[in-house]
Biopython code that builds the backbone (N, CA, C, O; Angstrom):
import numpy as np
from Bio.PDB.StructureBuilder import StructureBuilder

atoms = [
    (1, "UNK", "N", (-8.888, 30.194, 7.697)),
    (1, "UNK", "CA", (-8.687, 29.008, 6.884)),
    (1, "UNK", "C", (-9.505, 29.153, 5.595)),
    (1, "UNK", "O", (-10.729, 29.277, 5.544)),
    (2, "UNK", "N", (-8.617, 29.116, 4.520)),
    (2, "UNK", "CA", (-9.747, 29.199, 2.756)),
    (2, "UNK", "C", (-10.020, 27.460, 3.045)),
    (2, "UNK", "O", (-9.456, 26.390, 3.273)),
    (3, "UNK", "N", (-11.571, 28.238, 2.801)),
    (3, "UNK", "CA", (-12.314, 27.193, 2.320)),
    (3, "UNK", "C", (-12.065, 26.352, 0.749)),
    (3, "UNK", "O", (-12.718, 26.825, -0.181)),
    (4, "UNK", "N", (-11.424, 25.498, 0.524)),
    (4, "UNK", "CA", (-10.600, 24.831, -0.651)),
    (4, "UNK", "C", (-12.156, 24.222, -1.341)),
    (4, "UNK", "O", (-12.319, 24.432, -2.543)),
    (5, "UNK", "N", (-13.023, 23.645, -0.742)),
    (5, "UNK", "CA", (-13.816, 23.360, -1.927)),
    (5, "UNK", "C", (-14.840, 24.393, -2.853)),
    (5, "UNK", "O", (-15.306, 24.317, -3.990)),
    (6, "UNK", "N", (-14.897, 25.017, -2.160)),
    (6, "UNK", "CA", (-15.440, 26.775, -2.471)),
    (6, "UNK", "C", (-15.088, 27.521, -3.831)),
    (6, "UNK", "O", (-15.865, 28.129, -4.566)),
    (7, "UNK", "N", (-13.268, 27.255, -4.030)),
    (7, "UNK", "CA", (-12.666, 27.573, -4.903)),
    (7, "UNK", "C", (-12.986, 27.324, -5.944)),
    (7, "UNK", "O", (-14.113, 26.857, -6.111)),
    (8, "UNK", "N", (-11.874, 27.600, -7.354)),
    (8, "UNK", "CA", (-11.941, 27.007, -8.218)),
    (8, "UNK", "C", (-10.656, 26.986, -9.284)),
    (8, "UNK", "O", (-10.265, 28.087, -9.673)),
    (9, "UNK", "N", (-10.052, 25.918, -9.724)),
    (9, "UNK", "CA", (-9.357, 26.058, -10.502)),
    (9, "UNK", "C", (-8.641, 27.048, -11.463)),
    (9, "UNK", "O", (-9.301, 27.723, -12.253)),
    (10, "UNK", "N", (-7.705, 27.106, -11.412)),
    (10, "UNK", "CA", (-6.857, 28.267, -11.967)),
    (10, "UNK", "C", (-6.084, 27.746, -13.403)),
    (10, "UNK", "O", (-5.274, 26.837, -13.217)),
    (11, "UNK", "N", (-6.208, 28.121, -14.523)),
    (11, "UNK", "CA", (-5.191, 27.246, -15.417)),
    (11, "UNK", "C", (-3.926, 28.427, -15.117)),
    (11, "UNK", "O", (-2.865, 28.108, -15.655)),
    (12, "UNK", "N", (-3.899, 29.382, -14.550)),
    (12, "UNK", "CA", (-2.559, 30.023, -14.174)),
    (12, "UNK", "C", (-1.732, 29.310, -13.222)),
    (12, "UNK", "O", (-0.687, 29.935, -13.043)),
    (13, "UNK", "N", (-1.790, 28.324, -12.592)),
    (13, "UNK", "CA", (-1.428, 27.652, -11.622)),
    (13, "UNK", "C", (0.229, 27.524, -11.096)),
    (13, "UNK", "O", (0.887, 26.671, -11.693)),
    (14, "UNK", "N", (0.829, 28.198, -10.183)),
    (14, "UNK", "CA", (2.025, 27.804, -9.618)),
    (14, "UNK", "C", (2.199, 27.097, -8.465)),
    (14, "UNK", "O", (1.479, 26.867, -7.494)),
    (15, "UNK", "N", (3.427, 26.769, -8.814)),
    (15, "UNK", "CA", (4.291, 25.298, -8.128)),
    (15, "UNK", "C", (3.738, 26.032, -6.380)),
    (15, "UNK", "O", (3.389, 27.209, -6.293)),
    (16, "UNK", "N", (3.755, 25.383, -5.540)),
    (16, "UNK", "CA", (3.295, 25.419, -3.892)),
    (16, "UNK", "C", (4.447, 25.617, -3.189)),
    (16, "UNK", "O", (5.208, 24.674, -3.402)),
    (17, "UNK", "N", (4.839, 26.297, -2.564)),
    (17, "UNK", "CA", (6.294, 26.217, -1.494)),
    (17, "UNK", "C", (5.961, 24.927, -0.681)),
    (17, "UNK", "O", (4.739, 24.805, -0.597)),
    (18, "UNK", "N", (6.597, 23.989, -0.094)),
    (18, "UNK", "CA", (6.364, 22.974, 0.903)),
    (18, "UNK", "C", (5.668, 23.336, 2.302)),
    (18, "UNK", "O", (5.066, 22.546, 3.029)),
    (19, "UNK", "N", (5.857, 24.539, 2.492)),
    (19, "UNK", "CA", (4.927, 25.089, 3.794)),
    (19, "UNK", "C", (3.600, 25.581, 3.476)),
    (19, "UNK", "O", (2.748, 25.923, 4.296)),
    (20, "UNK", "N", (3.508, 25.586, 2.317)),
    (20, "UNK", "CA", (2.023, 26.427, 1.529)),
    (20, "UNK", "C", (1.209, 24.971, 1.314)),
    (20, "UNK", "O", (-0.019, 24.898, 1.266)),
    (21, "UNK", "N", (2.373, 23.510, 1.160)),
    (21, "UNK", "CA", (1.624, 22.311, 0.553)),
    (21, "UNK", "C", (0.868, 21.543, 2.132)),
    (21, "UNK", "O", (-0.066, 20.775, 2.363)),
    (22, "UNK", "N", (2.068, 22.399, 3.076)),
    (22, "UNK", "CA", (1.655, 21.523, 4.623)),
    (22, "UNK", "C", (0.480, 22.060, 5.105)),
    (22, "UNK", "O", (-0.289, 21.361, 5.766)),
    (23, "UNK", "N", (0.149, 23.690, 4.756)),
    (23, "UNK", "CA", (-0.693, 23.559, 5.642)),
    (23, "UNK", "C", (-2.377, 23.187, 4.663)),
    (23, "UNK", "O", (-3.484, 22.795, 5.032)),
    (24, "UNK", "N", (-1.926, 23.473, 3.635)),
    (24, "UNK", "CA", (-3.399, 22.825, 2.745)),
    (24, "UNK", "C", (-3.949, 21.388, 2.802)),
    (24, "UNK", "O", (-5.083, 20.918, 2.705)),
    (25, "UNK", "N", (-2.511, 20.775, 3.031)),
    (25, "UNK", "CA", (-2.906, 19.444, 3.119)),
    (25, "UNK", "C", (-3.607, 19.407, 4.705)),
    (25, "UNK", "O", (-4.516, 18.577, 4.736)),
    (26, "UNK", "N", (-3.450, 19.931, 5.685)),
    (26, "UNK", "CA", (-4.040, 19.594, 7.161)),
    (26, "UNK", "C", (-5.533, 20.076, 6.914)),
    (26, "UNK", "O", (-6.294, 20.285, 7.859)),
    (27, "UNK", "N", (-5.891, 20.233, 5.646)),
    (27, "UNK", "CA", (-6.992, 20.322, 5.283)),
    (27, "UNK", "C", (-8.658, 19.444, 4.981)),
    (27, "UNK", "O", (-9.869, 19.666, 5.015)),
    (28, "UNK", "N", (-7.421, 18.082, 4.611)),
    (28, "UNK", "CA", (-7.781, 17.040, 3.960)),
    (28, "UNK", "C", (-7.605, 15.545, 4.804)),
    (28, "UNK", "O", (-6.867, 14.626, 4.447)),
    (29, "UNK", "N", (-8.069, 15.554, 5.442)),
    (29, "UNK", "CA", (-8.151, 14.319, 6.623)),
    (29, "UNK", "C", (-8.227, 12.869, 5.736)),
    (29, "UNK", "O", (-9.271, 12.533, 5.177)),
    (30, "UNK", "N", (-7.235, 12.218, 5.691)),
    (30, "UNK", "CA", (-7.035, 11.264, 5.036)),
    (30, "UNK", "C", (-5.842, 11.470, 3.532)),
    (30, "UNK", "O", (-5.313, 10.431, 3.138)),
    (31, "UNK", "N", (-5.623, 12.308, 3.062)),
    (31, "UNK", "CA", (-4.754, 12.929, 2.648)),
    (31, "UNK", "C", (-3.360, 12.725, 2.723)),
    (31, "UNK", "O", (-2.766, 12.798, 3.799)),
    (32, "UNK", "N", (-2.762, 12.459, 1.585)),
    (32, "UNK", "CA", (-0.999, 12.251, 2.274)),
    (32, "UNK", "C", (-0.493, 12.822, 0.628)),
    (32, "UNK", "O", (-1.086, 12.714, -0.446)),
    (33, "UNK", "N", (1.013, 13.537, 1.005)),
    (33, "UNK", "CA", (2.066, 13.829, -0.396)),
    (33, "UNK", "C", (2.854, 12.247, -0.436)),
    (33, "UNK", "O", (3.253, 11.578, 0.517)),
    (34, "UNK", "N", (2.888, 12.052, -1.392)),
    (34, "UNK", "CA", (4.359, 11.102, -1.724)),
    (34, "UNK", "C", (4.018, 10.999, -2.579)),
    (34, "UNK", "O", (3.012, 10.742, -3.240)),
    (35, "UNK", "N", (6.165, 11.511, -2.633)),
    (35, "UNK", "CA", (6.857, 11.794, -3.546)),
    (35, "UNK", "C", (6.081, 13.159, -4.560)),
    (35, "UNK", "O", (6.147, 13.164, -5.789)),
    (36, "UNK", "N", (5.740, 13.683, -4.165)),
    (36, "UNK", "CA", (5.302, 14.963, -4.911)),
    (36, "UNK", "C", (3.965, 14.994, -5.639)),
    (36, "UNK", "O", (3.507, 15.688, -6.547)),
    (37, "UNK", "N", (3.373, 13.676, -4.680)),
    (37, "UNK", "CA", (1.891, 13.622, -5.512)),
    (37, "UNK", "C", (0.750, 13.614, -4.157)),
    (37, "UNK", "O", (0.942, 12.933, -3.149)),
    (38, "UNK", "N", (-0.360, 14.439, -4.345)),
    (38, "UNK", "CA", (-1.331, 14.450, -3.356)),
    (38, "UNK", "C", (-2.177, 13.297, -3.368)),
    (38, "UNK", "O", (-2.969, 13.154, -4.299)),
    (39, "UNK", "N", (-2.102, 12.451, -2.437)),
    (39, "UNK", "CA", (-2.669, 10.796, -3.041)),
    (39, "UNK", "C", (-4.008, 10.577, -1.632)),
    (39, "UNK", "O", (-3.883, 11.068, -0.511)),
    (40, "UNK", "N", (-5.139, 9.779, -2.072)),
    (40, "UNK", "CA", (-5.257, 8.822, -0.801)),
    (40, "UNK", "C", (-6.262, 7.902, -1.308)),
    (40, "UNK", "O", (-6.868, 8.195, -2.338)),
    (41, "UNK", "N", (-6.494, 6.849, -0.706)),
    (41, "UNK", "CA", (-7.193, 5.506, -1.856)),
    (41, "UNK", "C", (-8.305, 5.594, -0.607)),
    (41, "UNK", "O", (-8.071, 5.529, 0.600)),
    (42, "UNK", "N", (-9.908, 5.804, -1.456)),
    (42, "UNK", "CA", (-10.704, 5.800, -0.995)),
    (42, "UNK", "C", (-11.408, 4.258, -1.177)),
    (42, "UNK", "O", (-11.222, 3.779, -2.295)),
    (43, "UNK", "N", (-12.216, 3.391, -0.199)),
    (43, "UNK", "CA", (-12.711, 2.201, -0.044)),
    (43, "UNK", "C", (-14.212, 2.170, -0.028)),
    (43, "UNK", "O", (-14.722, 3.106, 0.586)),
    (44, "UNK", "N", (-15.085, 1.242, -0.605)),
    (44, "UNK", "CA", (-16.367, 1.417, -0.836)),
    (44, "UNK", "C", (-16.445, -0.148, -0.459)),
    (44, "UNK", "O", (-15.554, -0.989, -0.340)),
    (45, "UNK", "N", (-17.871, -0.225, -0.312)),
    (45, "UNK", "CA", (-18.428, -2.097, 0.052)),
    (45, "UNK", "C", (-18.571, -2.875, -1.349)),
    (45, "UNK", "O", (-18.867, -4.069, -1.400)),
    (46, "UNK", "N", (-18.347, -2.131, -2.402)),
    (46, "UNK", "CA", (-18.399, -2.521, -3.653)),
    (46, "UNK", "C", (-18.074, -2.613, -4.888)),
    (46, "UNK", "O", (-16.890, -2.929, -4.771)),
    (47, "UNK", "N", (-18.367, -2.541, -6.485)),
    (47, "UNK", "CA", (-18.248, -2.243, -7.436)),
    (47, "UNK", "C", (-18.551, -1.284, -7.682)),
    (47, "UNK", "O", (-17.949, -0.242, -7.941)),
    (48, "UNK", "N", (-19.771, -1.620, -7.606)),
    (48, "UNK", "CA", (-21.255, -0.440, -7.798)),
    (48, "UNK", "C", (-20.672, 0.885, -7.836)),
    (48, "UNK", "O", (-20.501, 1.702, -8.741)),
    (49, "UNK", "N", (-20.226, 0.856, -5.687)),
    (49, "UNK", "CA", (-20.068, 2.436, -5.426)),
    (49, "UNK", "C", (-18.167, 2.791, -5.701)),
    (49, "UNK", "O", (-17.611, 3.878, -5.549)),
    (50, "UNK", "N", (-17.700, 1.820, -6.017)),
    (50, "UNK", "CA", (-16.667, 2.157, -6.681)),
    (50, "UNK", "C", (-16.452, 2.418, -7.884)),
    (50, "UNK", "O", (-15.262, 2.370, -8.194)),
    (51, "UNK", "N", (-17.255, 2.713, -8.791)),
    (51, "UNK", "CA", (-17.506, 3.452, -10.261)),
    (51, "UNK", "C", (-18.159, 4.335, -9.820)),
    (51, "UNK", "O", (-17.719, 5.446, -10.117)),
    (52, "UNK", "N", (-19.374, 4.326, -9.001)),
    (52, "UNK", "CA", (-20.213, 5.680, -8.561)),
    (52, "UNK", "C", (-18.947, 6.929, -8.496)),
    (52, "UNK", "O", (-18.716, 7.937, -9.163)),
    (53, "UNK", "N", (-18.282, 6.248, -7.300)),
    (53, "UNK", "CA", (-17.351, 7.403, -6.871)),
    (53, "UNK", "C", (-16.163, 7.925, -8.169)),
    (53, "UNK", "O", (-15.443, 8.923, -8.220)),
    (54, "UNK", "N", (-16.308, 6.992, -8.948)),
    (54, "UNK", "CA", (-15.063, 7.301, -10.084)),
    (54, "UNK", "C", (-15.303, 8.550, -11.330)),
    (54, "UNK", "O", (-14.654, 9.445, -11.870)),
    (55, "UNK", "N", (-17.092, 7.774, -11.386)),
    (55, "UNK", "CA", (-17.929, 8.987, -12.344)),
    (55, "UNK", "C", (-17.913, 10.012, -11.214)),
    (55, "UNK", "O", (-18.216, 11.032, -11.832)),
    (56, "UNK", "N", (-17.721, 10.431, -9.739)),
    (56, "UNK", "CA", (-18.436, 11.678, -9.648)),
    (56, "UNK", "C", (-16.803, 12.563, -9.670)),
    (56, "UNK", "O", (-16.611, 13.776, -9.750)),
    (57, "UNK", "N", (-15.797, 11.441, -9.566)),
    (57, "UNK", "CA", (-14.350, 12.658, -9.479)),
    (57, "UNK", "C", (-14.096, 12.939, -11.026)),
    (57, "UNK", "O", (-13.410, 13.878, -11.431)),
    (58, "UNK", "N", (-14.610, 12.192, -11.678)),
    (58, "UNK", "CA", (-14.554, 12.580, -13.241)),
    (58, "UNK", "C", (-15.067, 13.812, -13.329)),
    (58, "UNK", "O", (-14.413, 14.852, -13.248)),
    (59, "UNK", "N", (-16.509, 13.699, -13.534)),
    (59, "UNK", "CA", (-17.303, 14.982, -13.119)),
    (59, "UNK", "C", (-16.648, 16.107, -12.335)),
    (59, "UNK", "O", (-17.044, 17.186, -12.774)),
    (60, "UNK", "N", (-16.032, 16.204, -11.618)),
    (60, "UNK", "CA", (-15.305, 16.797, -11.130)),
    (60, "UNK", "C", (-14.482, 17.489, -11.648)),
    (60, "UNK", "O", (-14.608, 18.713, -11.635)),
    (61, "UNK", "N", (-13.167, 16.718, -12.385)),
    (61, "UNK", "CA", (-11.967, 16.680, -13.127)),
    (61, "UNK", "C", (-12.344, 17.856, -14.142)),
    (61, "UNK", "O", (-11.856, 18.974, -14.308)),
    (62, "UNK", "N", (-13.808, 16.914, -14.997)),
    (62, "UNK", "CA", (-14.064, 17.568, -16.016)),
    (62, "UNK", "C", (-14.696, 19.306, -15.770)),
    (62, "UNK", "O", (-14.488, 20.180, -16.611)),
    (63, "UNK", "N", (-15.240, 19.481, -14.864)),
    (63, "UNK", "CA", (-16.327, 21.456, -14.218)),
    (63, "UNK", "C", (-14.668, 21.727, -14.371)),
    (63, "UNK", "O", (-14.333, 22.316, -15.399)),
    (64, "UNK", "N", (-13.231, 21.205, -13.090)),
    (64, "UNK", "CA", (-12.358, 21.898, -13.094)),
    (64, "UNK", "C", (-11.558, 22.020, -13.682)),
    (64, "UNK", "O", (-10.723, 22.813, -13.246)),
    (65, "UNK", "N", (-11.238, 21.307, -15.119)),
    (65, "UNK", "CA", (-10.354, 21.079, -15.886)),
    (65, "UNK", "C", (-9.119, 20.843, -15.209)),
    (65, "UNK", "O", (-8.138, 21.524, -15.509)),
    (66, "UNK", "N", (-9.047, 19.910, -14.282)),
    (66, "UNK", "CA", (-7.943, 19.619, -13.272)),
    (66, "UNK", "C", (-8.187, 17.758, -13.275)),
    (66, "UNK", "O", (-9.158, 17.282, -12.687)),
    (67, "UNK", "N", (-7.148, 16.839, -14.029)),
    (67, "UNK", "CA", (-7.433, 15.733, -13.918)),
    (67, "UNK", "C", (-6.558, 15.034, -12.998)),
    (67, "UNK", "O", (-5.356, 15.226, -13.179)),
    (68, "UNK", "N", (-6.938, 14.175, -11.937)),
    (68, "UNK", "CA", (-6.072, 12.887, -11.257)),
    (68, "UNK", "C", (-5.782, 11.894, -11.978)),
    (68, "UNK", "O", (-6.373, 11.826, -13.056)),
    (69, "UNK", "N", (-4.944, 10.977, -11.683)),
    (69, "UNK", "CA", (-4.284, 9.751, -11.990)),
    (69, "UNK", "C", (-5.667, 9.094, -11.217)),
    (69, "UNK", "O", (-6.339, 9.957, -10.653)),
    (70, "UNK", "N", (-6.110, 7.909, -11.126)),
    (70, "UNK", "CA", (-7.008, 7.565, -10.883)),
    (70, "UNK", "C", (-7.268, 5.806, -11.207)),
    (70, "UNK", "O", (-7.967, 5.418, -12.143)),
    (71, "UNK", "N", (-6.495, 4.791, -10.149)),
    (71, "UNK", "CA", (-6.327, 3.486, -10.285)),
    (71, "UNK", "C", (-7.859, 2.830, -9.514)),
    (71, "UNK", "O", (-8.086, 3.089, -8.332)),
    (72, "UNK", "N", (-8.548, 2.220, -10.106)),
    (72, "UNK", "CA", (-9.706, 1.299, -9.800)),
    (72, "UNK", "C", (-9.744, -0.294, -9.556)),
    (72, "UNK", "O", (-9.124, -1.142, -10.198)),
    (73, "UNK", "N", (-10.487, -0.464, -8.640)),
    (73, "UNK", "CA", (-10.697, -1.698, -8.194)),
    (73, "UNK", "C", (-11.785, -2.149, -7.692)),
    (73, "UNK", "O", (-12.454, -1.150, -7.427)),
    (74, "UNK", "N", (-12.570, -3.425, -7.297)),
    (74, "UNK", "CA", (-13.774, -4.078, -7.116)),
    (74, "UNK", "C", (-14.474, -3.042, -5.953)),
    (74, "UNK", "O", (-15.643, -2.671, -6.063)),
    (75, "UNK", "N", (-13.463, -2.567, -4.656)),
    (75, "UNK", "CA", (-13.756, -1.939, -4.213)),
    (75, "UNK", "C", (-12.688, -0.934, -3.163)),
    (75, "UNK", "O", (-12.768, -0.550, -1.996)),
    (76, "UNK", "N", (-11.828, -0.788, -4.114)),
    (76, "UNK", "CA", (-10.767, 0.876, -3.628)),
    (76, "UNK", "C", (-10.623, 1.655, -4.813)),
    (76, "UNK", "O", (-10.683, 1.073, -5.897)),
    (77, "UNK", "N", (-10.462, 2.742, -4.770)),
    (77, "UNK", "CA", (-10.404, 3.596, -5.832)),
    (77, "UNK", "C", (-8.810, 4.433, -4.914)),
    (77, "UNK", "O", (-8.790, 4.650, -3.702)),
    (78, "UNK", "N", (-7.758, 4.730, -5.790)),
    (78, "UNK", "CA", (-6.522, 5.228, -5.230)),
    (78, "UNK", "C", (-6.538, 7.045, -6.294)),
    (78, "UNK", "O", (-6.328, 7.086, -7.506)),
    (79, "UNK", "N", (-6.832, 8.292, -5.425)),
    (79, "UNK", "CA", (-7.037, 9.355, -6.706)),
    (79, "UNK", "C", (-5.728, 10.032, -6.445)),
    (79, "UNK", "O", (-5.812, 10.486, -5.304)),
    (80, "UNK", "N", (-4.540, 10.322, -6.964)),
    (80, "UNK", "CA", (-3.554, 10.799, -7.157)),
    (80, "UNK", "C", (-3.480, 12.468, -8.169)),
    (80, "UNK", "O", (-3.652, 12.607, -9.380)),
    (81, "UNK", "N", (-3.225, 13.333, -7.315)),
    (81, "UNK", "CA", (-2.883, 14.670, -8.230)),
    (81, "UNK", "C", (-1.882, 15.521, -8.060)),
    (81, "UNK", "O", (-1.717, 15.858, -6.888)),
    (82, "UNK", "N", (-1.172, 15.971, -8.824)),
    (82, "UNK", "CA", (-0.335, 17.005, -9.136)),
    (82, "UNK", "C", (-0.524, 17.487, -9.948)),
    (82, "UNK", "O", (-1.423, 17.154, -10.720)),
    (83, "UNK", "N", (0.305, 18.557, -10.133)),
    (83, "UNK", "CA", (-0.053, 19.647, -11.520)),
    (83, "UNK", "C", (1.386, 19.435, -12.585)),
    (83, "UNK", "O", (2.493, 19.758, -12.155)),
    (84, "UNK", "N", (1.212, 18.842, -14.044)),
    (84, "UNK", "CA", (2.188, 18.598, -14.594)),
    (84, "UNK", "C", (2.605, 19.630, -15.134)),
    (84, "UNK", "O", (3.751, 19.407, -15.525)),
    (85, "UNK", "N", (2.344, 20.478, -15.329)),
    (85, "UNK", "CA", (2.622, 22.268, -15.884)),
    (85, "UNK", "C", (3.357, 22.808, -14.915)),
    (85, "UNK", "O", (3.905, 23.895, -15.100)),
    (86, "UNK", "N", (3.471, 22.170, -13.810)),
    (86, "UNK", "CA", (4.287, 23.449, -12.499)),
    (86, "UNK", "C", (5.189, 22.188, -12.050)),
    (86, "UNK", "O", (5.717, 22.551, -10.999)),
    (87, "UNK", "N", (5.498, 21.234, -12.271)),
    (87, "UNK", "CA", (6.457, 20.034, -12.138)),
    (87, "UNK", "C", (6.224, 19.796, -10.726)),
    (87, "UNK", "O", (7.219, 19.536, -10.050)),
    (88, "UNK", "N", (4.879, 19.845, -10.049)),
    (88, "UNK", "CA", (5.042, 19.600, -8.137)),
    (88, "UNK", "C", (3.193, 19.648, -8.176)),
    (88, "UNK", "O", (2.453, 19.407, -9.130)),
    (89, "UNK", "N", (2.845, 20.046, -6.781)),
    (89, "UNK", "CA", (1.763, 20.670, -6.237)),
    (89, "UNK", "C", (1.418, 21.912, -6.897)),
    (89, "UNK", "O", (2.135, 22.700, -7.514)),
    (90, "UNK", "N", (0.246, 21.928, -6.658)),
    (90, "UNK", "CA", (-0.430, 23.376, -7.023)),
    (90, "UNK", "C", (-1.960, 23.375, -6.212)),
    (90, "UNK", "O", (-2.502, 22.310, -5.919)),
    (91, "UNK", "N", (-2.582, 24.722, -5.890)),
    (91, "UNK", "CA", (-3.908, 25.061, -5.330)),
    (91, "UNK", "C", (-4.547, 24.060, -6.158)),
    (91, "UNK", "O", (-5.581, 23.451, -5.887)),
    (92, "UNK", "N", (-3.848, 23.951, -7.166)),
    (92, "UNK", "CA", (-5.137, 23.229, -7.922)),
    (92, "UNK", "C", (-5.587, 21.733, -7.152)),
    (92, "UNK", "O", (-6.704, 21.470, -6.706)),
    (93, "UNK", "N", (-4.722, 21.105, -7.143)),
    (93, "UNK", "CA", (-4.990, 19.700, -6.513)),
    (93, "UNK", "C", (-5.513, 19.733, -5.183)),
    (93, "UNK", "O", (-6.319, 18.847, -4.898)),
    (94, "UNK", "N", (-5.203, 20.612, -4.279)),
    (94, "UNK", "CA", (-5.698, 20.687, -3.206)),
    (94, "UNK", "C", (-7.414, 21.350, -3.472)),
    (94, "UNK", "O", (-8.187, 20.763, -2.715)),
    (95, "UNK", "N", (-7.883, 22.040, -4.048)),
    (95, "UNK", "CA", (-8.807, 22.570, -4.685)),
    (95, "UNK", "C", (-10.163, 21.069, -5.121)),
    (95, "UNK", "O", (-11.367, 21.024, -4.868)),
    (96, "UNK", "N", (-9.334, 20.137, -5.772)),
    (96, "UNK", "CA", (-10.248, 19.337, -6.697)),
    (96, "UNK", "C", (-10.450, 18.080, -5.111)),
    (96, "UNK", "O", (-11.579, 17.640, -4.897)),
    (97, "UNK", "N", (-9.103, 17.595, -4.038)),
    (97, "UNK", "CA", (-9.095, 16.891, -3.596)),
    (97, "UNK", "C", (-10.044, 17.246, -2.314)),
    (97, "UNK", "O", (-10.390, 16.423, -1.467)),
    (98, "UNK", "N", (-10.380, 18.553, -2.332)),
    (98, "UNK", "CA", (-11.630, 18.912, -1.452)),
    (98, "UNK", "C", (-12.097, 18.742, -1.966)),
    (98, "UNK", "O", (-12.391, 17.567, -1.746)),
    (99, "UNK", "N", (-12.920, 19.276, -3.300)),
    (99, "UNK", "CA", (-14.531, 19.103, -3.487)),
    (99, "UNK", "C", (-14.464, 18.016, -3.657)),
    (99, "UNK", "O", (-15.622, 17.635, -3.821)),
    (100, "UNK", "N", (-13.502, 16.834, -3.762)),
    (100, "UNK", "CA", (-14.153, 15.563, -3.306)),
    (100, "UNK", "C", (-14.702, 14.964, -2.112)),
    (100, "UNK", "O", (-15.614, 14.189, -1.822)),
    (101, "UNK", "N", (-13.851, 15.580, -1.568)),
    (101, "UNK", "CA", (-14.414, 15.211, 0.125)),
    (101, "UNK", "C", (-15.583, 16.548, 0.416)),
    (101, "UNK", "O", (-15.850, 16.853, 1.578)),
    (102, "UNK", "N", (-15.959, 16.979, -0.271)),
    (102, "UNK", "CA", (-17.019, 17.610, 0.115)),
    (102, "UNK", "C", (-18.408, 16.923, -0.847)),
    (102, "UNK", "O", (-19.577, 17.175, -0.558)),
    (103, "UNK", "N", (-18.126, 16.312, -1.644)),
    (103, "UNK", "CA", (-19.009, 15.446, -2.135)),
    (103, "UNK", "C", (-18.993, 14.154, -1.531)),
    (103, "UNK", "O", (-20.185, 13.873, -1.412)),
    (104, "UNK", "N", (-18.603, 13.613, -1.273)),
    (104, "UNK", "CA", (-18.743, 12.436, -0.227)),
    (104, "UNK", "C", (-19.436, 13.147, 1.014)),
    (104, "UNK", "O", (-20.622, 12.821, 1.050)),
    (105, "UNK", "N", (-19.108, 13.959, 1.978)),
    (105, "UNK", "CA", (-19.944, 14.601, 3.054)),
    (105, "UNK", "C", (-21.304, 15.073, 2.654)),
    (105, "UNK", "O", (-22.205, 14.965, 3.487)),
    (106, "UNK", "N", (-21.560, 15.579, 1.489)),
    (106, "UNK", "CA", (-22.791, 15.632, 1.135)),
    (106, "UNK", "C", (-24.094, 14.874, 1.274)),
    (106, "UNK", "O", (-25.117, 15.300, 0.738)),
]
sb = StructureBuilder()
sb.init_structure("model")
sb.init_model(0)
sb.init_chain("A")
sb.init_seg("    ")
for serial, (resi, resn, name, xyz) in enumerate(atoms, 1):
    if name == "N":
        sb.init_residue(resn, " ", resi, " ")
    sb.init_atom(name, np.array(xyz, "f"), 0.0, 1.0, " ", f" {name:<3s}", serial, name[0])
structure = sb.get_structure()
């Protein structure tokens, strides 16, 4: 199993076969595709740690040059990615949507 937060962004990036997207995603516990976007809305007790968490996927976005869609609220944050250069999935999103969850486990 590649370790996905380990990685790092590719600006060479190609489109994912659907069996290449299934098994990356069984990667990501909480994790779901729809409609061709790697999505899952993370929940906090607050404001506070719902900007906390917004600056650290920014931070993120920004080391990988890989950005999410990214809808905010008092306390859910919803982070949505695909790759608009390859019209689908790419390593890339699976790549950025770990080291988020590896920053939260931290």
């Amino acid at each position: 199993m590649t370790n996905l937060a380990a990685k790092r962004c590719k600006a060479s990036a190609t489109r994912l076969a659907t069996g290449d997207a299934s098994k990356l995603l069984a990667q990501l516990p909480g994790w779901q595709v729809e409609r061709g976007t790697l999505v899952k809305t993370f929940s906090f007790k607050n404001y506070h740690e719902t900007m906390a968490f917004v600056n650290m996927v920014a931070w993120i976005a920004h080391r990988e040059d890989h950005h999410p869609e990214m809808t905010a609220g008092y306390n859910k944050c919803r982070v949505e990615y695909s790759t608009h250069s390859v019209g689908g999935l790419s390593e890339n999103d699976f790549i950025c949507a770990a080291k988020i969850e590896a920053a939260l486990a931290a």
